[in-house]
Biopython code that builds the backbone (N, CA, C, O; Angstrom):
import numpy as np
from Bio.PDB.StructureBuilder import StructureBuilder

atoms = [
    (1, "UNK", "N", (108.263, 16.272, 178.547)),
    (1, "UNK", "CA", (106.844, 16.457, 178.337)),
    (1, "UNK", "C", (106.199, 15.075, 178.219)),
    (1, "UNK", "O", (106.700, 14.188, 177.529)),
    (2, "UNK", "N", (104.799, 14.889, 179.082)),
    (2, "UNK", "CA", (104.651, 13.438, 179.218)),
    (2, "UNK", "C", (103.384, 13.173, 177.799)),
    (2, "UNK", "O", (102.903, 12.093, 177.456)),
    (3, "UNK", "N", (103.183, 14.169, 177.366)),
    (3, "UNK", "CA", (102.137, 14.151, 175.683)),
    (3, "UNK", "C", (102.661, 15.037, 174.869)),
    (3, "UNK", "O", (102.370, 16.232, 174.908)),
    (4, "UNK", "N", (103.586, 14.454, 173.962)),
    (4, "UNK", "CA", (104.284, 15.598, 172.690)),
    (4, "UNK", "C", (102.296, 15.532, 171.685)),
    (4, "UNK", "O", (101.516, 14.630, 171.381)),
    (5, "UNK", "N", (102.322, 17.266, 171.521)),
    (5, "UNK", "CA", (101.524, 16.845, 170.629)),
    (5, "UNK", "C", (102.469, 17.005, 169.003)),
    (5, "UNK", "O", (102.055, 16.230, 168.142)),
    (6, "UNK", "N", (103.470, 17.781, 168.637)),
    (6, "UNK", "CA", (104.294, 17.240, 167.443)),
    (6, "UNK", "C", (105.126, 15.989, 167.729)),
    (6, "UNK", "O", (105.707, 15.613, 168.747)),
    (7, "UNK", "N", (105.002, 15.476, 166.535)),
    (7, "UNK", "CA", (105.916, 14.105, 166.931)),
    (7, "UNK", "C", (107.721, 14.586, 166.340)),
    (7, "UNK", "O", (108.026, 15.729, 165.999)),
    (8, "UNK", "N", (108.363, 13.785, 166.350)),
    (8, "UNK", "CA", (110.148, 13.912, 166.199)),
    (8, "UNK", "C", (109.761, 14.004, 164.924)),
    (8, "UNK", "O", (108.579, 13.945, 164.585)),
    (9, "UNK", "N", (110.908, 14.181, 163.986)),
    (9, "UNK", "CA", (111.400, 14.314, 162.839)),
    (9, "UNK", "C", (110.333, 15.473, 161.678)),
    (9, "UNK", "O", (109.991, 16.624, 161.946)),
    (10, "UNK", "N", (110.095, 14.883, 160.724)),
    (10, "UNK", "CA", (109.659, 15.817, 159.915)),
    (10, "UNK", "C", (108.511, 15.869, 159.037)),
    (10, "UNK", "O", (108.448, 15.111, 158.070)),
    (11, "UNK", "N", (107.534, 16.763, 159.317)),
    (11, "UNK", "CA", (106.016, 16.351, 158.198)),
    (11, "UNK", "C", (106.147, 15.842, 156.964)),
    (11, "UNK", "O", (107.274, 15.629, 156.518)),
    (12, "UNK", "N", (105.004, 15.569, 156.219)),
    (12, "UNK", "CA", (104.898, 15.107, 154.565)),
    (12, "UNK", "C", (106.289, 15.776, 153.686)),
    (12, "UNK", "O", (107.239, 15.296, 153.067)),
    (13, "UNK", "N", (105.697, 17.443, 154.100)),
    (13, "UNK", "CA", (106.490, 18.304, 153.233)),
    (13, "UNK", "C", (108.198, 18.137, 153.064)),
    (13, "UNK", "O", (108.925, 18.250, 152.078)),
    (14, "UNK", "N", (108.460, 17.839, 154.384)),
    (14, "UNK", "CA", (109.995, 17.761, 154.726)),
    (14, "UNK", "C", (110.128, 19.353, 155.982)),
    (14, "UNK", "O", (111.109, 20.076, 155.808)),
    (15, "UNK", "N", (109.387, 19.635, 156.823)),
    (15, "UNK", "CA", (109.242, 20.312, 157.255)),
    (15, "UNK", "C", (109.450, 20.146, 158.726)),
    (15, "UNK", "O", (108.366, 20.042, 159.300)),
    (16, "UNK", "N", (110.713, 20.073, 159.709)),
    (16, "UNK", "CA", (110.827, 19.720, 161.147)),
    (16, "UNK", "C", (109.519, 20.481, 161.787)),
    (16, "UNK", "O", (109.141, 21.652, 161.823)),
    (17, "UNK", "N", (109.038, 19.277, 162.254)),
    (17, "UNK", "CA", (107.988, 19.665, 163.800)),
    (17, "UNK", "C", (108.742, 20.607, 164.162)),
    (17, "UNK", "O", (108.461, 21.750, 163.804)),
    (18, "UNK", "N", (109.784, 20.378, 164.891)),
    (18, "UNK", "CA", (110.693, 21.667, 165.731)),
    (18, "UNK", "C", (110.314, 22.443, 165.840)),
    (18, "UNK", "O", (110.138, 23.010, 166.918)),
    (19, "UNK", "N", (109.788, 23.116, 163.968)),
    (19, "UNK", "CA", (109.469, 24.489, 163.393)),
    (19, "UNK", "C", (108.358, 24.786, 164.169)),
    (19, "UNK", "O", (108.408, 25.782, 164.891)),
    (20, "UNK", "N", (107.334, 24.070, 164.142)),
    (20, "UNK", "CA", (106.020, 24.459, 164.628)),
    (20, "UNK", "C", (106.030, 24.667, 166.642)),
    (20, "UNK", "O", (104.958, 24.595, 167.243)),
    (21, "UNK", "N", (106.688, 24.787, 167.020)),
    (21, "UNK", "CA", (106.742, 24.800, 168.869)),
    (21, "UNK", "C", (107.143, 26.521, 168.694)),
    (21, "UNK", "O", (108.066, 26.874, 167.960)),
    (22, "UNK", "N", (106.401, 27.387, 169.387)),
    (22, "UNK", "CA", (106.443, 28.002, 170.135)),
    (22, "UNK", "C", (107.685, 28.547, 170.114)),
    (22, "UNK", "O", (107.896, 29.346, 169.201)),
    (23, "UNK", "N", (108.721, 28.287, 171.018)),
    (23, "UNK", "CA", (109.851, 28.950, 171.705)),
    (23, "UNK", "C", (110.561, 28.804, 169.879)),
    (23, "UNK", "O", (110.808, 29.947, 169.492)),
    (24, "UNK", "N", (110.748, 28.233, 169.288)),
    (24, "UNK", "CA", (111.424, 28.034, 167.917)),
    (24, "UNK", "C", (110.607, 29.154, 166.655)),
    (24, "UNK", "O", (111.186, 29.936, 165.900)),
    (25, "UNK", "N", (109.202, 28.908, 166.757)),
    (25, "UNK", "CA", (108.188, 29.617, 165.362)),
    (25, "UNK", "C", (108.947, 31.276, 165.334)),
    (25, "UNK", "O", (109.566, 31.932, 164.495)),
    (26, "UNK", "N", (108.503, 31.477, 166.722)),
    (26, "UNK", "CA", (108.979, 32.883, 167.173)),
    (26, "UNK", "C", (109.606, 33.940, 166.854)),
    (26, "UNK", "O", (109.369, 35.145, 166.773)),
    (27, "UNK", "N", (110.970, 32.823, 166.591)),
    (27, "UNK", "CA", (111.961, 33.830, 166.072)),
    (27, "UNK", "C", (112.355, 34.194, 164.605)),
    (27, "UNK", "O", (113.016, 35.148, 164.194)),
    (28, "UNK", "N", (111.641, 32.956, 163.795)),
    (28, "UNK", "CA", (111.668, 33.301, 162.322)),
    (28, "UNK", "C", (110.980, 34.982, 161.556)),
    (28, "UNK", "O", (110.202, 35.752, 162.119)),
    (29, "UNK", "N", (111.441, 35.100, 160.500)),
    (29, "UNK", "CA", (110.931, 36.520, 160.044)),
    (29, "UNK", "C", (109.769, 36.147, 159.812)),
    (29, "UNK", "O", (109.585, 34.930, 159.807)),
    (30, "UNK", "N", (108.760, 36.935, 159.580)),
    (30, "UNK", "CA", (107.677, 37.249, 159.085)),
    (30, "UNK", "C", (107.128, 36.135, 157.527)),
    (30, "UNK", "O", (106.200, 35.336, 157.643)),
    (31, "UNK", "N", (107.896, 36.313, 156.208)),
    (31, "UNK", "CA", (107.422, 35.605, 155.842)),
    (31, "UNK", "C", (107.829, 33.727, 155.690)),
    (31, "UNK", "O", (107.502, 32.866, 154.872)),
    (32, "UNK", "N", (108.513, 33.724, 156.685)),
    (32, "UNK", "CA", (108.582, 32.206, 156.700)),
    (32, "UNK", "C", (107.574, 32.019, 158.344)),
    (32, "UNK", "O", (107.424, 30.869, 158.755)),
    (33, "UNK", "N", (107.178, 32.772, 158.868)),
    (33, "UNK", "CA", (106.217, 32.218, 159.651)),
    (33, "UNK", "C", (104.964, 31.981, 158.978)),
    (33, "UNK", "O", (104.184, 31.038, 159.115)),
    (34, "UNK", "N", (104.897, 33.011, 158.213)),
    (34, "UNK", "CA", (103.560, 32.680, 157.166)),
    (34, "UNK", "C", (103.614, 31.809, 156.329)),
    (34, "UNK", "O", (102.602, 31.771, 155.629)),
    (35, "UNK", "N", (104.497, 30.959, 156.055)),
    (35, "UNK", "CA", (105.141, 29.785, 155.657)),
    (35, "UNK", "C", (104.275, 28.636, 155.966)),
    (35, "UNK", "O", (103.302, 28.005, 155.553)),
    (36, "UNK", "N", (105.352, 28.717, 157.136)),
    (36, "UNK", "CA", (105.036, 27.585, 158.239)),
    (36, "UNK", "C", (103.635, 27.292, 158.586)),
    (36, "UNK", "O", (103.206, 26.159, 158.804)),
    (37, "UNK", "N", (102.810, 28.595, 158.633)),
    (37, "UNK", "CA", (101.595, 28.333, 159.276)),
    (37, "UNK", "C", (100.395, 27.599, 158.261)),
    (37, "UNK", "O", (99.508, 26.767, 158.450)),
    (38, "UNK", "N", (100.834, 28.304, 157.212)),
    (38, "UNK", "CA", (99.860, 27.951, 155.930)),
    (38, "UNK", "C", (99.959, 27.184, 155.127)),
    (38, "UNK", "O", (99.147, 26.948, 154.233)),
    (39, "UNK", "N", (101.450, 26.442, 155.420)),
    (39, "UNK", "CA", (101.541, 25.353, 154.004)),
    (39, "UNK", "C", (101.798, 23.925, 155.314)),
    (39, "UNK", "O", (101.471, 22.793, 154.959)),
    (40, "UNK", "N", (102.202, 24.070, 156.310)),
    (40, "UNK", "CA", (102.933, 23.229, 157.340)),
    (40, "UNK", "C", (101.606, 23.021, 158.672)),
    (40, "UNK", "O", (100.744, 22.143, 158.710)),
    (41, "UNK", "N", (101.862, 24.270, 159.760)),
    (41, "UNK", "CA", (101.306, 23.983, 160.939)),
    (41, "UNK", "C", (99.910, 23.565, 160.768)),
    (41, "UNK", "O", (99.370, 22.527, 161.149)),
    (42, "UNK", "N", (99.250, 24.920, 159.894)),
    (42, "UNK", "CA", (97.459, 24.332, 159.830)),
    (42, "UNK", "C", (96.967, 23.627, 159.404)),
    (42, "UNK", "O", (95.837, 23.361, 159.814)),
    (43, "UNK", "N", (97.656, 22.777, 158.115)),
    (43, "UNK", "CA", (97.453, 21.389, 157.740)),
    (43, "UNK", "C", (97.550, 20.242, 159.415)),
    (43, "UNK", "O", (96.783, 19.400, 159.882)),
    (44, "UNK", "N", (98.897, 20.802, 159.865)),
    (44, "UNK", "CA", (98.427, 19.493, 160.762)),
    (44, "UNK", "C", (97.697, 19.473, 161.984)),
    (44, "UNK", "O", (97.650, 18.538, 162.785)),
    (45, "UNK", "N", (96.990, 20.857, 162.083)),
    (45, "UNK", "CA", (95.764, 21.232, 163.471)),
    (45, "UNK", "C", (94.758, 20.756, 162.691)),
    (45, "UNK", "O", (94.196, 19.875, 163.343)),
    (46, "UNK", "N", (94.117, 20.921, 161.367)),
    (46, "UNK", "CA", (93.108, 20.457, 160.942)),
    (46, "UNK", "C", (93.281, 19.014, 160.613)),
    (46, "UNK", "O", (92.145, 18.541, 160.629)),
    (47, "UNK", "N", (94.184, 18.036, 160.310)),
    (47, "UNK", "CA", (94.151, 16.660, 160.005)),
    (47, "UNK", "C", (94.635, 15.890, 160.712)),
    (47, "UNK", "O", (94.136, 14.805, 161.009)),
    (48, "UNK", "N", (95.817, 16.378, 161.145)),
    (48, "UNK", "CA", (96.955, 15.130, 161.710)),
    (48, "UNK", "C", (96.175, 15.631, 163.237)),
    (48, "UNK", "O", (95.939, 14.761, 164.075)),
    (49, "UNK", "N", (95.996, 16.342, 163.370)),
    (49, "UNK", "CA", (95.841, 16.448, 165.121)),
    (49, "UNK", "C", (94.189, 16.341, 165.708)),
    (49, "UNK", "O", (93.726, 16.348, 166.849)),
    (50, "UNK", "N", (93.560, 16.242, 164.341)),
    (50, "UNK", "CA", (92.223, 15.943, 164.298)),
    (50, "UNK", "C", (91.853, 13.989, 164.622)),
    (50, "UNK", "O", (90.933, 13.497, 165.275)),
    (51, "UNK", "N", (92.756, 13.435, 164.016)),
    (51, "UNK", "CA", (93.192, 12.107, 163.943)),
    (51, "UNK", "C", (93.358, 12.103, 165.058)),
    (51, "UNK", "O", (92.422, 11.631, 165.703)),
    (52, "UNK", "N", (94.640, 12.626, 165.895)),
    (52, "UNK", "CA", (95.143, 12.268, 167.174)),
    (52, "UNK", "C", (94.109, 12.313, 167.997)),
    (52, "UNK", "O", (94.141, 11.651, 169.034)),
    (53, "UNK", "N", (93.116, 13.030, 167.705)),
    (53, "UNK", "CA", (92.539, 13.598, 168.988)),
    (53, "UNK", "C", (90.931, 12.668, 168.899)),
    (53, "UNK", "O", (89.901, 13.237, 168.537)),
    (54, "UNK", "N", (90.967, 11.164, 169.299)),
    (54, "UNK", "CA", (89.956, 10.600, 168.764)),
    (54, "UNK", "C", (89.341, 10.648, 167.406)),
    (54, "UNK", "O", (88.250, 11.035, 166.988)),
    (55, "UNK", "N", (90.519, 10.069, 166.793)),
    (55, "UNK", "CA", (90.446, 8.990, 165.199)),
    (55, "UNK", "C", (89.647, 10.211, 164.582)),
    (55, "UNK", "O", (88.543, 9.856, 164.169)),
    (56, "UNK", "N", (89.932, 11.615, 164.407)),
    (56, "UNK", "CA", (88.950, 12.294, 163.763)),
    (56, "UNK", "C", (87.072, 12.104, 164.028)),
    (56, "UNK", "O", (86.135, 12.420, 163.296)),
    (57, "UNK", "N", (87.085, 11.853, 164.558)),
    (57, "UNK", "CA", (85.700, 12.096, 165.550)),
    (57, "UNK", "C", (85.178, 12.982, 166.532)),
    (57, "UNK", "O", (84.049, 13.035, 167.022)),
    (58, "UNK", "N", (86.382, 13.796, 166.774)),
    (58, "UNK", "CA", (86.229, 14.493, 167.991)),
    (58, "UNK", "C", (85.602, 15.465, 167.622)),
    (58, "UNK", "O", (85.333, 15.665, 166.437)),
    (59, "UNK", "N", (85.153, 16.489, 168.892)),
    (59, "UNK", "CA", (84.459, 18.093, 168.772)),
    (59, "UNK", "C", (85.625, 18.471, 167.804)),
    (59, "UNK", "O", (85.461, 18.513, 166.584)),
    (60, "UNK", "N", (87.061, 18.802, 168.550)),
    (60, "UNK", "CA", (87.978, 19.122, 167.869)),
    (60, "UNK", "C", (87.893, 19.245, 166.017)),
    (60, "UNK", "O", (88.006, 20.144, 165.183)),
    (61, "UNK", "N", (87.690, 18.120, 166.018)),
    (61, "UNK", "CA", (87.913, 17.439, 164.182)),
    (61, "UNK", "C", (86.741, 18.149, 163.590)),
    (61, "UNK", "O", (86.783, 18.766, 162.526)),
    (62, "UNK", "N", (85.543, 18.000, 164.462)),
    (62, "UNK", "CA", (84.247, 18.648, 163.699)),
    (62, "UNK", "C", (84.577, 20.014, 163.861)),
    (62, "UNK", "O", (84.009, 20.843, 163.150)),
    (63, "UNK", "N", (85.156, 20.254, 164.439)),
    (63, "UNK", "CA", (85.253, 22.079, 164.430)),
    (63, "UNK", "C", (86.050, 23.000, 163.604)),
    (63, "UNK", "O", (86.007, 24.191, 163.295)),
    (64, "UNK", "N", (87.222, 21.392, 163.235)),
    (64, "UNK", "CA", (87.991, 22.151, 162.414)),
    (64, "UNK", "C", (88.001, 21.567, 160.911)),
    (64, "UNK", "O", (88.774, 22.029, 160.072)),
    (65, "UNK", "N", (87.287, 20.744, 160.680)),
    (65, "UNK", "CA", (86.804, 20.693, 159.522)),
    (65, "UNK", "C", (87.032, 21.092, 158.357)),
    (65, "UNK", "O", (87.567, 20.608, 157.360)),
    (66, "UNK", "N", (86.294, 22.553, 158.759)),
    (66, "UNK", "CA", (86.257, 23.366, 157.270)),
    (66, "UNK", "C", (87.285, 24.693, 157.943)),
    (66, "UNK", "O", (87.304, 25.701, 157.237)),
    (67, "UNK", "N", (87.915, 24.731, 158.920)),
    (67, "UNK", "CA", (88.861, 25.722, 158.891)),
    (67, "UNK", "C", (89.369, 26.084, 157.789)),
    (67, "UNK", "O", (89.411, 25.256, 156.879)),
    (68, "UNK", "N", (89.884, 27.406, 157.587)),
    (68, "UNK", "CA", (90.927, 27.715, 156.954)),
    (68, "UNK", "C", (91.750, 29.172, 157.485)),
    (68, "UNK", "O", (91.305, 30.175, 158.044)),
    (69, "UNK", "N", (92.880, 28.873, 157.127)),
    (69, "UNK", "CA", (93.702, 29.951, 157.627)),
    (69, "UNK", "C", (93.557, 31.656, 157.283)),
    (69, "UNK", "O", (94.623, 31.967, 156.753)),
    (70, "UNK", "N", (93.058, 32.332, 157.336)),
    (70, "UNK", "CA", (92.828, 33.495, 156.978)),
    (70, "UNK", "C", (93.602, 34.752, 157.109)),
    (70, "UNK", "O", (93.308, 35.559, 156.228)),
    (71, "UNK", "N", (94.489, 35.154, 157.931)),
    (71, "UNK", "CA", (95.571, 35.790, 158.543)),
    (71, "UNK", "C", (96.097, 36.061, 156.578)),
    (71, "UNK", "O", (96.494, 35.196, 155.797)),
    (72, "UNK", "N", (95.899, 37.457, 156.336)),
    (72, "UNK", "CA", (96.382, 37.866, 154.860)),
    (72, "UNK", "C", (97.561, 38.091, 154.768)),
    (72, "UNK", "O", (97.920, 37.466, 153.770)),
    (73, "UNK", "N", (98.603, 38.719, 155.290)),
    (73, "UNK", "CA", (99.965, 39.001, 155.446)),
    (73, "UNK", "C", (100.777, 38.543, 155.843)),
    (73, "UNK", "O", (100.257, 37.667, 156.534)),
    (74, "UNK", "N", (101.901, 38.444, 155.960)),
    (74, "UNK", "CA", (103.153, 37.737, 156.810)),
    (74, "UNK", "C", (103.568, 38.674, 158.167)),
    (74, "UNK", "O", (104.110, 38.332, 159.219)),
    (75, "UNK", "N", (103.075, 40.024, 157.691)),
    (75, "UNK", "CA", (103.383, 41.229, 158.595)),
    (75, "UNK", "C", (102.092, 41.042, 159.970)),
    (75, "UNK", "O", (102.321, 41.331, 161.144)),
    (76, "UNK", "N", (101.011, 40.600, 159.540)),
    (76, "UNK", "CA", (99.570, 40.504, 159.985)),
    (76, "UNK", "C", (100.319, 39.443, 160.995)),
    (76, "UNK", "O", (100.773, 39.773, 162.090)),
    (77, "UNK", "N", (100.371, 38.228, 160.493)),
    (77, "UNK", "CA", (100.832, 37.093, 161.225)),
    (77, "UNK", "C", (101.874, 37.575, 162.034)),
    (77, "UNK", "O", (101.750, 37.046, 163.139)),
    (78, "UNK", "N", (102.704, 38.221, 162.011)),
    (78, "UNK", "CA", (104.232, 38.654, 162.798)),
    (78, "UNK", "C", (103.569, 39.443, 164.260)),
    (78, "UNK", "O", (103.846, 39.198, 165.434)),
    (79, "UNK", "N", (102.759, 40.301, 163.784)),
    (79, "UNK", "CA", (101.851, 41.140, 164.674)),
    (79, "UNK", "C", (101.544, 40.663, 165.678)),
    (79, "UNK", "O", (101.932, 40.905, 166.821)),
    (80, "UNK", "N", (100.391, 39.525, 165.069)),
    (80, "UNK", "CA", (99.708, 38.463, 166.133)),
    (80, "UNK", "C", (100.836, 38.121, 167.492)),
    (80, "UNK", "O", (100.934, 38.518, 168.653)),
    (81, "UNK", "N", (101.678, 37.049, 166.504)),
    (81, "UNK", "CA", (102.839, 36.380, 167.434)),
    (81, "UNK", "C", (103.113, 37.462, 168.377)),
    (81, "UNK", "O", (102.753, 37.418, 169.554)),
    (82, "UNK", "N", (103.894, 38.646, 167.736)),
    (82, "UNK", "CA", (104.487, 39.559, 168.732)),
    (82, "UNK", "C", (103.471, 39.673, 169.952)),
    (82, "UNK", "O", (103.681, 39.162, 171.052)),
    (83, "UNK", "N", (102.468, 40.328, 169.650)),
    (83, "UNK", "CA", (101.602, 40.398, 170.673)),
    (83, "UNK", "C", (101.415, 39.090, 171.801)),
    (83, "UNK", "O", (101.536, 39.257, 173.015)),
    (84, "UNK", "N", (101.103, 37.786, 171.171)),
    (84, "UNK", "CA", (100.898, 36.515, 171.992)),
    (84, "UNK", "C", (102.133, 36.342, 172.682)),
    (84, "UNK", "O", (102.145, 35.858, 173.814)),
    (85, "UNK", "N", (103.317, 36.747, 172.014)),
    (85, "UNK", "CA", (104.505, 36.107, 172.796)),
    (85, "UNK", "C", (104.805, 36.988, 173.867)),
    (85, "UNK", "O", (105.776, 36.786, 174.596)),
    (86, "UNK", "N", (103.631, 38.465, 174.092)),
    (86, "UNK", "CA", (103.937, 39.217, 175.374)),
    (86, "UNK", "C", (103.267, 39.074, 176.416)),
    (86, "UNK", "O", (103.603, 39.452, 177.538)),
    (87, "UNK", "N", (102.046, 38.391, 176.049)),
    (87, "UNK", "CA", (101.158, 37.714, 176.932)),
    (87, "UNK", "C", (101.950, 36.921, 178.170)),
    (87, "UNK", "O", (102.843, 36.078, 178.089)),
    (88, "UNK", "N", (101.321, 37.479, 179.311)),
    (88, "UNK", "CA", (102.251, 36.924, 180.400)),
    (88, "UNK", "C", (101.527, 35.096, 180.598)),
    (88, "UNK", "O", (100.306, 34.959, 180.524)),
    (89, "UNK", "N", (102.040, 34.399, 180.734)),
    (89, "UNK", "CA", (101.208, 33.003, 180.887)),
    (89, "UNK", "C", (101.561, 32.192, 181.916)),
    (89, "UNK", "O", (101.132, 31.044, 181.801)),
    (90, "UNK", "N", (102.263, 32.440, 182.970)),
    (90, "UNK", "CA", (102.445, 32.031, 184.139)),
    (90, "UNK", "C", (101.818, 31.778, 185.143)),
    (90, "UNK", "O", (101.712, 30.745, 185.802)),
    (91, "UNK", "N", (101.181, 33.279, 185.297)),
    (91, "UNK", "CA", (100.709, 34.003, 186.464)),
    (91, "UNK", "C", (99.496, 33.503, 186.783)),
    (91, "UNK", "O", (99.226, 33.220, 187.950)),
    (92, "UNK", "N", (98.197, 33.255, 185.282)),
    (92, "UNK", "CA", (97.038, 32.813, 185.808)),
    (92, "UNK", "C", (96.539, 31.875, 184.428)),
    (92, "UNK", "O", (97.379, 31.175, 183.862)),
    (93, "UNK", "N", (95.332, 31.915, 184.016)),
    (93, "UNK", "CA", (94.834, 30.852, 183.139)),
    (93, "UNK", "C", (94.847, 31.691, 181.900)),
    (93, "UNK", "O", (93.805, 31.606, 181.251)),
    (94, "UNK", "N", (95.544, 32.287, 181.529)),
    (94, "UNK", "CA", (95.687, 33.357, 180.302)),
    (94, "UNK", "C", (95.890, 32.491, 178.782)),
    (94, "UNK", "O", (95.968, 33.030, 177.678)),
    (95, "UNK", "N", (95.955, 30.894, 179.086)),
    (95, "UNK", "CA", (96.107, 30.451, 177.795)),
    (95, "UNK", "C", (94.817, 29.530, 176.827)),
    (95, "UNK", "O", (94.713, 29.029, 175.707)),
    (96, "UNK", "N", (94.031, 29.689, 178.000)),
    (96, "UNK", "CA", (92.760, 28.907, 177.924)),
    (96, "UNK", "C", (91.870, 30.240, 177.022)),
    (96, "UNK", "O", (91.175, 30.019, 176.031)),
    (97, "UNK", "N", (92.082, 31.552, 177.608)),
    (97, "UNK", "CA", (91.323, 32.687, 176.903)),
    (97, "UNK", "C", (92.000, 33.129, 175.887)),
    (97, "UNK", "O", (91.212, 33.740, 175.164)),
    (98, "UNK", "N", (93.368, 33.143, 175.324)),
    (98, "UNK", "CA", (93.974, 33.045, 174.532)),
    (98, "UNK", "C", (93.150, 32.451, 173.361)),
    (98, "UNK", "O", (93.687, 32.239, 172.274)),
]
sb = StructureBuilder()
sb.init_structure("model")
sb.init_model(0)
sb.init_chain("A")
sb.init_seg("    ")
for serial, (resi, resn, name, xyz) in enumerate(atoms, 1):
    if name == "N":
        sb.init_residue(resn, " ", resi, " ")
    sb.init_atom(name, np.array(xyz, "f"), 0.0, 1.0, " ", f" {name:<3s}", serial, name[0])
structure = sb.get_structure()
């Protein structure tokens, strides 16, 4: 990949990037994805990747700002995934409307 947006090794927490990709999040149960997302991944879409993405200046950064994660359950969150991970994404621009 010629732009990792996680970098190698491991966040503040002690938490492998690894965790946060896709083909890896996936397969965890339910409440360690809700884990991951709320104490780990969305910290670093709202800060660390706000930074990356023009020094926190960007649309990006202003947009995500005041995010916060809202998804109430671990079961809620499991749902989501299941569903996204059936989404076909090959075929046409299905990740942009995503």
């Amino acid at each position: 990949m010629e732009r990792r947006i996680f970098p190698a090794g491991k966040d503040s927490k002690g938490r492998p990037y690894e965790d946060y990709r896709w083909s890896r999040f996936k397969h965890f149960v339910p409440a360690e994805m809700f884990t991951i997302v709320g104490e780990h991944l969305f910290l670093f879409l709202r800060a660390d990747l706000a930074r990356q993405l023009g020094n926190g200046d960007s649309t990006y950064a202003h947009h995500m700002k005041d995010a916060r994660f809202t998804i109430p359950t671990p079961a809620l969150l499991a749902k989501v995934v299941d569903l996204l991970d059936h989404v076909p994404m090959e075929e046409r621009d299905t990740k942009g409307d995503v």
